[in-house]
C-alpha positions in Angstrom: -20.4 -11.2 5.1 -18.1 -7.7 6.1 -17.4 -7.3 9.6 -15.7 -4.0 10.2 -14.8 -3.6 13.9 -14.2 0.1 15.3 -11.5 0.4 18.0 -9.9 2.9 19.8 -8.8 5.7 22.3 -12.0 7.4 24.0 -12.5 11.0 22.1 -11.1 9.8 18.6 -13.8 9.8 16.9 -15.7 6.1 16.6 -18.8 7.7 17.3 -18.6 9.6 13.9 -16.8 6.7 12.0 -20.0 4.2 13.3 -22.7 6.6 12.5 -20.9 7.0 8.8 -21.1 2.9 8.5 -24.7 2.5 9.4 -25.3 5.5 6.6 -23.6 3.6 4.2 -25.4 0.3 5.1 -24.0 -1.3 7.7 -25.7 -2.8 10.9 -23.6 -1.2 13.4 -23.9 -2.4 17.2 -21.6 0.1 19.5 -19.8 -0.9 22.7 -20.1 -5.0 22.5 -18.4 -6.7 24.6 -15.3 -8.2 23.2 -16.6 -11.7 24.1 -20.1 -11.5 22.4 -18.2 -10.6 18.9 -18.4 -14.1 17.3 -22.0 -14.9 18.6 -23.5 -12.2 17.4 -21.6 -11.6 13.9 -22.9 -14.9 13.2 -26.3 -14.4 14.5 -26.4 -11.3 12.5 -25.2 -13.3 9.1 -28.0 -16.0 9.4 -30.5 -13.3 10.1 -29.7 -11.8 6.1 -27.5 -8.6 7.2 -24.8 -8.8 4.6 -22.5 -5.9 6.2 -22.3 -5.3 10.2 -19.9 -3.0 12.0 -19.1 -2.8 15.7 -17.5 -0.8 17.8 -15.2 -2.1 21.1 -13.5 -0.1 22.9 -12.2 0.0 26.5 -15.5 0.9 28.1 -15.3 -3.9 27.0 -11.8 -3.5 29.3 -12.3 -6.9 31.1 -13.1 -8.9 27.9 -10.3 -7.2 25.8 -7.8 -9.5 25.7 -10.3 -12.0 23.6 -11.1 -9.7 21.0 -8.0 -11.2 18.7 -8.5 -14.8 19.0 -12.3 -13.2 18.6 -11.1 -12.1 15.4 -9.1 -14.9 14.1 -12.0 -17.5 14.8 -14.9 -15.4 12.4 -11.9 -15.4 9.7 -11.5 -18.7 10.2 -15.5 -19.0 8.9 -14.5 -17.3 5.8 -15.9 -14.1 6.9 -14.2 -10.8 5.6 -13.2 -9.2 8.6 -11.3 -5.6 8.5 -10.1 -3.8 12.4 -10.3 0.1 12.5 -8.3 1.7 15.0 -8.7 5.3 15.9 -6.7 7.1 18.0 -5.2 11.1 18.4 -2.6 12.8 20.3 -2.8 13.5 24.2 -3.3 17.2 24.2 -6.1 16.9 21.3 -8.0 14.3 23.5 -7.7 16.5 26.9 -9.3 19.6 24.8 -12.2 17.4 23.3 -13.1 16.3 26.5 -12.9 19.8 27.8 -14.9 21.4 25.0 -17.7 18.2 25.5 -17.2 18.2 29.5 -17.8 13.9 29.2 -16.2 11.5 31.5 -13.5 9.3 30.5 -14.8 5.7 30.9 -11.6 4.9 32.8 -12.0 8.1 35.0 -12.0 6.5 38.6 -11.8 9.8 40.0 -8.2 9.5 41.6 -6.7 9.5 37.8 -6.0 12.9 36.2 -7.7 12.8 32.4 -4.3 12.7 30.9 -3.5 9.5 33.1 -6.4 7.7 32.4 -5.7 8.5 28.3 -2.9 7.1 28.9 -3.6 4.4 30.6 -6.1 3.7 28.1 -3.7 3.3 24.8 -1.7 0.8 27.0 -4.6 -1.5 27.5 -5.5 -0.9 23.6 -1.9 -1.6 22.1 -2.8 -4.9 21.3 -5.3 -4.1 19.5 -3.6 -1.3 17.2 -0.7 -3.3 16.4 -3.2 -5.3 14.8 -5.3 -2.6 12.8 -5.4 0.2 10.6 -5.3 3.2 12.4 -6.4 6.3 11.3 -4.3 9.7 13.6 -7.8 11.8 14.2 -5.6 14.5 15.9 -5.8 17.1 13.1 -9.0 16.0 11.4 -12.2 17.6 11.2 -15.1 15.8 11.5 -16.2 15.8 7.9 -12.3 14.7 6.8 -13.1 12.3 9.0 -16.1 11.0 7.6 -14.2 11.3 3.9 -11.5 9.0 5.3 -13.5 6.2 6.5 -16.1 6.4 3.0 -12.6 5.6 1.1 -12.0 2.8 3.7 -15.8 1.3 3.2 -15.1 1.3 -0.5 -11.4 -0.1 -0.6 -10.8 -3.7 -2.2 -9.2 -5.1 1.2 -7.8 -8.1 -0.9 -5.1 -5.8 -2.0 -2.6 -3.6 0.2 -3.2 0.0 0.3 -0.7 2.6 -0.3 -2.2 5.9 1.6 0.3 8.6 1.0 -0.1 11.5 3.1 1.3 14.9 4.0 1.8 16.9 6.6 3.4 20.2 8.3 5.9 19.1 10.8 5.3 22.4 13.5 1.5 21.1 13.7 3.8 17.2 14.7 4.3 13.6 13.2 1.0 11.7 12.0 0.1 8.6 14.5 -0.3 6.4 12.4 2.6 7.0 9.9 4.4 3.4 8.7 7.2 5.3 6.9 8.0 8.9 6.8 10.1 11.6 5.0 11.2 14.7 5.7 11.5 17.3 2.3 12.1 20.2 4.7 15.8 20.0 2.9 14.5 21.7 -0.3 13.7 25.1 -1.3 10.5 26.3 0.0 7.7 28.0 -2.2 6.4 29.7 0.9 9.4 32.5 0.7 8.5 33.4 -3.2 5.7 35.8 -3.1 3.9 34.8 -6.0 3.7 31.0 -4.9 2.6 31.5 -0.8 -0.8 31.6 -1.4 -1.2 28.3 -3.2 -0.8 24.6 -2.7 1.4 22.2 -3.8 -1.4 21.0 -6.0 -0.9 24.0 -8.2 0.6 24.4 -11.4 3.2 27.3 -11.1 4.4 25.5 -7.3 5.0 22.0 -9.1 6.9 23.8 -12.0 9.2 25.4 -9.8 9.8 22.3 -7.8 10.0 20.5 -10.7 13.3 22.9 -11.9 15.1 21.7 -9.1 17.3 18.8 -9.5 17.5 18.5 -6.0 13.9 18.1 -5.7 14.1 15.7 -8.5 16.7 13.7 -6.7 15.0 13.0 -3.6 11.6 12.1 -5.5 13.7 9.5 -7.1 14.9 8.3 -3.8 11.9 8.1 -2.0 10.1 6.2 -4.7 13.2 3.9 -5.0 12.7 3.0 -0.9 9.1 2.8 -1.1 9.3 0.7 -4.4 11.7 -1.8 -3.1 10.3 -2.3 0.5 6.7 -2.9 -0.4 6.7 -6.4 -1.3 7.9 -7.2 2.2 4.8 -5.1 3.5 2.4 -7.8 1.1 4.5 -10.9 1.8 3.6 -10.0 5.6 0.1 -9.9 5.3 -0.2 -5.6 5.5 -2.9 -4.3 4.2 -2.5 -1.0 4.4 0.8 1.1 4.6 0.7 4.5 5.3 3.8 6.7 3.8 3.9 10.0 5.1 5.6 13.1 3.7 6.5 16.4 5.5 7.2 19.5 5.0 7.3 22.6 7.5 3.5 23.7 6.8 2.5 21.0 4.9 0.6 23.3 2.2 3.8 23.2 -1.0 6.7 20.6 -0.7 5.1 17.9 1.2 1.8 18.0 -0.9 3.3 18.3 -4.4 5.4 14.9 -3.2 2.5 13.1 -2.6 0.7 14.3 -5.5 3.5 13.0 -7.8 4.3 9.6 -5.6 0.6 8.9 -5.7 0.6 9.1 -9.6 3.5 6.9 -9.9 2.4 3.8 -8.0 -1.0 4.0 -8.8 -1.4 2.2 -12.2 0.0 -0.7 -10.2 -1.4 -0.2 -6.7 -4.5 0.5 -4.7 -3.7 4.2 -3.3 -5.4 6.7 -1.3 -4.1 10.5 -0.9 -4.5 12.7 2.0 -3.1 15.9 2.7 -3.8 16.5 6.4 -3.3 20.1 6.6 -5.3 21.1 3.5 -8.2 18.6 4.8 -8.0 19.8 8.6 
């Protein structure tokens, strides 16, 4: 049996990422208490559902602190158990509960929404530390939805390698386990003929590719990533999340990941994202 457990921060997005699951087969149950996790996974085994996702959150606050022992006892029944945790910046959570006008479930009303937001990652930091967490701040609903397809249909035996990039004025990814910053090398946004295109493109790789510079740091960064990702595996990681920025995230940033993601993937399980192209 596949138990994938949705976690985290009110606004982020679980709603989405639980109605995606039951579309691709799952038996999804939403806000369980922390505490009923192991009785009803394994009820839902012996009844013949192969693949069952839930979603706890901190509307579950007083049962919480059991969800990882929770956890640890179902993969302890040889179950294959896999914690998604979403979560998005301050100011992006503020707006969408502006735009939706819905109560925070920790609103008490003597807590401003940014308080209680806050208040709510504290009481969910266990929880991420022990996750894979997906930064919803710049994703649009249907990104989203692409993202958690590719985590439904990953081999969870193996790490992941998610390379990602990103424009450093729209801020740092969440959920970023290593990052680099190629805002150092020359920028295909100031030659006319290359602005309007990607780093995905042929004429902006080939004049990245010119540069020795460019070539230099690729070299670099692959050499880091290369020689610090068997200590990710021998501590039980299964996903790493290397991110790559640029100033707008559309050239530079993009035609890195590109290239890293076609070197370690003959050898590795890898995803690509480019946040701002997706947004």
């Amino acid at each position: 049996m596949q138990l994938i457990v949705i976690s985290g921060l009110s606004g982020s997005g679980k709603s989405i990422a639980l109605t995606v699951l039951e579309d691709s087969g799952y038996y999804c149950v939403d806000n369980l208490p922390a505490n009923l996790l192991r009785e009803v996974t394994v009820y839902l085994r012996d009844s013949g559902h192969p693949r069952v996702a839930v979603s706890i959150d901190a509307r579950s606050r007083d049962t919480l602190p059991l969800l990882p022992q929770q956890l640890a006892d179902l993969r302890r029944q040889e179950m294959e158990v896999h914690l998604l945790f979403l979560e998005a910046k301050t100011d992006t959570l503020v707006k969408r509960f502006s735009e939706t006008r819905r109560r925070h479930p920790l609103s008490d009303n003597r807590s401003t929404l940014p308080e209680c937001i806050e208040l709510e990652r504290e009481m969910l930091r266990e929880i991420r530390d022990l996750a894979n967490c997906i930064d919803t701040s710049d994703l649009s609903a249907s990104s989203l939805r692409t993202w958690i397809r590719d985590f439904v249909g990953l081999d969870h035996v193996c790490l992941t390698l998610l390379f990602q990039s990103f424009g450093f004025k729209h801020g740092v990814p969440l959920d970023s386990d290593m990052v680099f910053d190629v805002r150092c090398l020359p920028n295909p946004h100031y030659e006319a003929s290359l602005r309007p295109l990607t780093g995905k493109d042929r004429a902006v790789i080939e004049y990245l590719d010119a540069n020795g510079e460019v070539n230099r740091m690729f070299e670099d960064i692959r050499k880091f990533v290369d020689d610090w990702l068997p200590c990710f595996v021998r501590d039980n990681r299964n996903y790493l999340t290397v991110a790559i920025g640029c100033t707008g995230g559309r050239h530079r940033s993009v035609y890195f990941t590109e290239r890293l993601a076609h070197q370690f993937k003959p050898s590795n399980q890898v995803l690509v994202r480019h946040r701002e192209l997706d947004a």
